[in-house]
N, C-alpha and C positions, 0 to 999 in steps of 0.2 A: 862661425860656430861660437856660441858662447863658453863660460868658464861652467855651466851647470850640465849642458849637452856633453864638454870634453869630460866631466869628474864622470858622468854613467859612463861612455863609451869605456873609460879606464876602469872602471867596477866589471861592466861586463866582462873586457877582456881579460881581466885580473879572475874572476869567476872560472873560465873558458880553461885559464892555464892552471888553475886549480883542482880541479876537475880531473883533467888529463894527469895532474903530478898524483892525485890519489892525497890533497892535503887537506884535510875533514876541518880541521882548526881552520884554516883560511875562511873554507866555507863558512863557517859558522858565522866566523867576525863579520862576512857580508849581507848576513841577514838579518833583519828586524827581528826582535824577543817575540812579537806576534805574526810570524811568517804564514803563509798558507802553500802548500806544492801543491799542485792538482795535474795528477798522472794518468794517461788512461788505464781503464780498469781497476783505479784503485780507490779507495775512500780520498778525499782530504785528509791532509795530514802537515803537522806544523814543525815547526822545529826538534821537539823532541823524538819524532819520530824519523827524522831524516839519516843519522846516524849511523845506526845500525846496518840499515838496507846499504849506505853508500858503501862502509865498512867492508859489509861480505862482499860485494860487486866487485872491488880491488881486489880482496882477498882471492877471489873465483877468477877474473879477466883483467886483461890490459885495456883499457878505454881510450879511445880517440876520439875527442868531439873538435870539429870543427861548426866555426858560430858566423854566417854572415848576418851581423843590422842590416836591417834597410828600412827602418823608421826609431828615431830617438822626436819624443815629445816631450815637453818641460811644463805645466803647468804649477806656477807659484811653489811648494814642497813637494809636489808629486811630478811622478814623471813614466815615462811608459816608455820600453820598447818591444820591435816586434823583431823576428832576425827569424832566418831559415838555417836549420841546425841539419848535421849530419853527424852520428855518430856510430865508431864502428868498435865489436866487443870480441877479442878475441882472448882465451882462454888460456889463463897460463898453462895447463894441460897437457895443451894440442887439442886440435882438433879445428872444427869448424868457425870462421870467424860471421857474424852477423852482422848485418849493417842496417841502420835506423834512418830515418828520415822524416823532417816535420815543422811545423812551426813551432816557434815559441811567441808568447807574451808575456812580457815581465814589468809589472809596478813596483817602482823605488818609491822611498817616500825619505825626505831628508830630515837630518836629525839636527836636533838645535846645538851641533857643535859644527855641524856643515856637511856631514859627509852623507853618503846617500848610500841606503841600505835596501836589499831585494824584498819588499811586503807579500808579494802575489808573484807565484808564477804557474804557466798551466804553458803544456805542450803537446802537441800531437804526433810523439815520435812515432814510428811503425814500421817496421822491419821492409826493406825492400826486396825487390826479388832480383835473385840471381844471387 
């Protein structure tokens, strides 16, 4: 594995534990200033809109995502991976907990100081049954 393969694997997993901590400033720093998230059911929406929505999601539930890769590609600054995600949303509350299920794809694209930032991501999370 090269040193460009191991920096994404470490973005990703850095992402993944970010996520779960509920830390919006991490996120941020991992993203490119012209990001795109593509959700289902939702419009496109770029960084400035990510915020907000992550914000109340923590505020409303406890989040568990786990993220397996199973493809990391390198080409020259860009790079892609695919990974099968499973995330489960249960509600500070009480009550019902949900569980999602989906792929991901996600476009890094590297910055001219080295480090490699999330440009694109689109996923197809969707609630499982049971």
């Amino acid at each position: 594995m090269g040193p460009d393969e191991q920096a994404i694997r470490e973005v990703h997993e850095t992402w993944i534990e970010a996520v779960n901590a509920g830390n919006l400033a991490r996120l941020l720093s991992l993203m490119a200033d012209d990001v795109v998230l593509l959700n289902p059911g939702r419009a496109p929406f770029g960084r400035d809109g990510f915020p907000d929505g992550f914000s109340a999601a923590h505020q409303r539930f406890q989040l568990n995502c786990i993220s397996e890769l199973q493809e990391v590609t390198v080409v020259g600054d860009i790079a892609y991976t695919l990974s099968r995600d499973a995330l489960t949303i249960t509600p500070h509350a009480g009550g019902h907990t949900t569980q999602f299920a989906g792929d991901r794809l996600t476009v890094y694209r590297q910055q001219p100081d080295g480090r490699w930032l999330l440009a694109r991501d689109a996923h197809t999370l969707t609630p499982t049954a049971g």
